[in-house]
C-alpha positions in Angstrom: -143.7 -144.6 58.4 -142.3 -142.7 55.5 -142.0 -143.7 52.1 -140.9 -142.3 48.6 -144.0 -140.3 46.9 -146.0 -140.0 50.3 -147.5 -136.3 52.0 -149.1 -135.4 55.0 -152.3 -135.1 55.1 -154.2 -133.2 58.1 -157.7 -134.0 59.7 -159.1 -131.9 61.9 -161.1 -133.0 64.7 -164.2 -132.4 66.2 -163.7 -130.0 69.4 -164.4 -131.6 72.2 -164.3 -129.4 75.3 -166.2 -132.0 78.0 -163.1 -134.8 77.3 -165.3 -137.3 76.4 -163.2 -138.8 73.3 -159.9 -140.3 73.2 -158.9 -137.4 71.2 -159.9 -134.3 74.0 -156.7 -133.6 74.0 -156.0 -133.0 69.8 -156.9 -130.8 67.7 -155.5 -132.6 64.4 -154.4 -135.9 63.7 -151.6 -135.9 60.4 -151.6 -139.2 58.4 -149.3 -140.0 55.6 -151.0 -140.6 52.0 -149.9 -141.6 48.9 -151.3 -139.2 45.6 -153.7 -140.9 43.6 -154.2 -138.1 41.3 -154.9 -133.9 41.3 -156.2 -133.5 44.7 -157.1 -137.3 45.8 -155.0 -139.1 48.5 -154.8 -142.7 49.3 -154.3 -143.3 53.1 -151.0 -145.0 54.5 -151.1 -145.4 57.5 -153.6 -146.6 60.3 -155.4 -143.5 62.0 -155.5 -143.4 65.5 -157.8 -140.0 66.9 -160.2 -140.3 63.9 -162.4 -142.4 63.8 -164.0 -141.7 60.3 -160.8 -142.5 58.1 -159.2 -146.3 57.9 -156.2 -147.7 55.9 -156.2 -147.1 52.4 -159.4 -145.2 51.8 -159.0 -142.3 49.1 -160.3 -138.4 50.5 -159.9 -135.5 48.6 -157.0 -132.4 50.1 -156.5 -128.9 49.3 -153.2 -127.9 49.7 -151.8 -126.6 53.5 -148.1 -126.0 53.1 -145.4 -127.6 51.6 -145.7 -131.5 51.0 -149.0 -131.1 53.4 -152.8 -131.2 52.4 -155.6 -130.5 54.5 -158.5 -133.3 54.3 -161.6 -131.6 52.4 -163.6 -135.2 52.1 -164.0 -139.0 52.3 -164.3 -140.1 48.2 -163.9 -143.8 48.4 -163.9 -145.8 51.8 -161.3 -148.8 51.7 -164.0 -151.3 52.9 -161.2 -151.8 56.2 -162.1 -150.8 59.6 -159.9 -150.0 62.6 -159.1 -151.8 66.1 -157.4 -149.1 69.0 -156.4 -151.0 72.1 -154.4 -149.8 75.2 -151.8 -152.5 77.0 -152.2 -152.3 80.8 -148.8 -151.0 82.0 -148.1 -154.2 83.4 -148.7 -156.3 80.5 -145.4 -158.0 79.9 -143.3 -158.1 76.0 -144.4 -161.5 75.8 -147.9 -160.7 76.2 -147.7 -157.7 74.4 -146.4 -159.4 71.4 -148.6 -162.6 71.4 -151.6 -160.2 71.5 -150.1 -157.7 68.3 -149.1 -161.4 66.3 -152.2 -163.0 67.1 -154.1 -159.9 65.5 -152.3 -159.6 62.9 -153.2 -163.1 61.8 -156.5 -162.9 61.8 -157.3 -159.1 60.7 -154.3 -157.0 59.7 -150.9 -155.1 59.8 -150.6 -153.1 63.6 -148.9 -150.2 64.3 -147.4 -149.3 67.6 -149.1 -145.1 68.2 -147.4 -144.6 71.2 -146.6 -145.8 74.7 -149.1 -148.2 75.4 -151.0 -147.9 72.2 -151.1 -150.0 69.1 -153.7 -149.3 65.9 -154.3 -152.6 64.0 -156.4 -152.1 60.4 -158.8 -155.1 59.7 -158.8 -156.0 56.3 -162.0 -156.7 54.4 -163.3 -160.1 54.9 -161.3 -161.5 58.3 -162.0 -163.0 61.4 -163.2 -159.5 63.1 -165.3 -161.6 65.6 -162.2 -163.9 66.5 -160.0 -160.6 66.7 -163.3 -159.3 68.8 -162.9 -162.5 71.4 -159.7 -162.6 71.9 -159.9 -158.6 72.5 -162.5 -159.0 75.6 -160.4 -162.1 76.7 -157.3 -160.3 77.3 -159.0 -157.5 78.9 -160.7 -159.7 81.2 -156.9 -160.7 81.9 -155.8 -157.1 82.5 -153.5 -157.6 79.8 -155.2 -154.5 77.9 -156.7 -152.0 79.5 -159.5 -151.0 76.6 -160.1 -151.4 73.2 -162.4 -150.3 70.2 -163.8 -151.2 66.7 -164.2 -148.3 64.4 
């Protein structure tokens, strides 16, 4: 997801040497953000290894390198909250995209991370506990393998 005006902004992440995150494996996760003034960046996209930082809040960067920023602080939270969920690899398209539509009716915009992993940011004042149901439902299905609220 790139647009005009956006940068890369970079959040470290906590090391975790016993693999007990979903994010063992990272180091840093890079987001795009769209400058809200001096050294204040609005977030752009959904985040997938941190769990601290949703869609649209506003943190605070110091410049890394060209066009990037490193993430110094959380200024303003968005008030929107994240769902992570895995498909199972046999989940089929059709399920696949009933699940991602369905979602995005009742919380928010999804984005596919990769391979079996989508990202879907709940907007302030939706039907989280509907999103919630259906969630455990199509585990219980095998049609996704896990899922989280953040």
């Amino acid at each position: 997801m790139t647009a005009p005006g956006l940068v890369k902004v970079v959040v470290r992440l906590e090391p975790d040497p016993e693999q007990k995150t979903e994010h063992a494996w990272a180091e840093a996760e890079t987001l795009w953000a769209q400058p809200v003034g001096d050294d204040l960046f609005e977030i752009r996209n959904i985040p997938w290894e941190t769990d601290a930082l949703h869609f649209l809040d506003v943190v605070r960067g110091q410049p890394l390198d060209e066009g990037s920023w490193s993430l110094l602080e959380l200024v303003r939270p968005s008030g929107h909250s994240t769902i992570r969920l895995t498909f199972s690899e046999t989940a089929s398209d059709a399920q696949r995209g009933e699940l991602i539509s369905s979602l995005e009716q009742l919380v928010g915009r999804a984005e596919h991370m990769t391979d079996n992993h989508w990202a879907v940011d709940v907007n302030p004042d939706t039907n989280l506990a509907a999103a919630l149901d259906l969630l455990q439902e199509r585990e219980r299905d095998g049609v996704i393998t896990s899922s989280a609220h953040t």
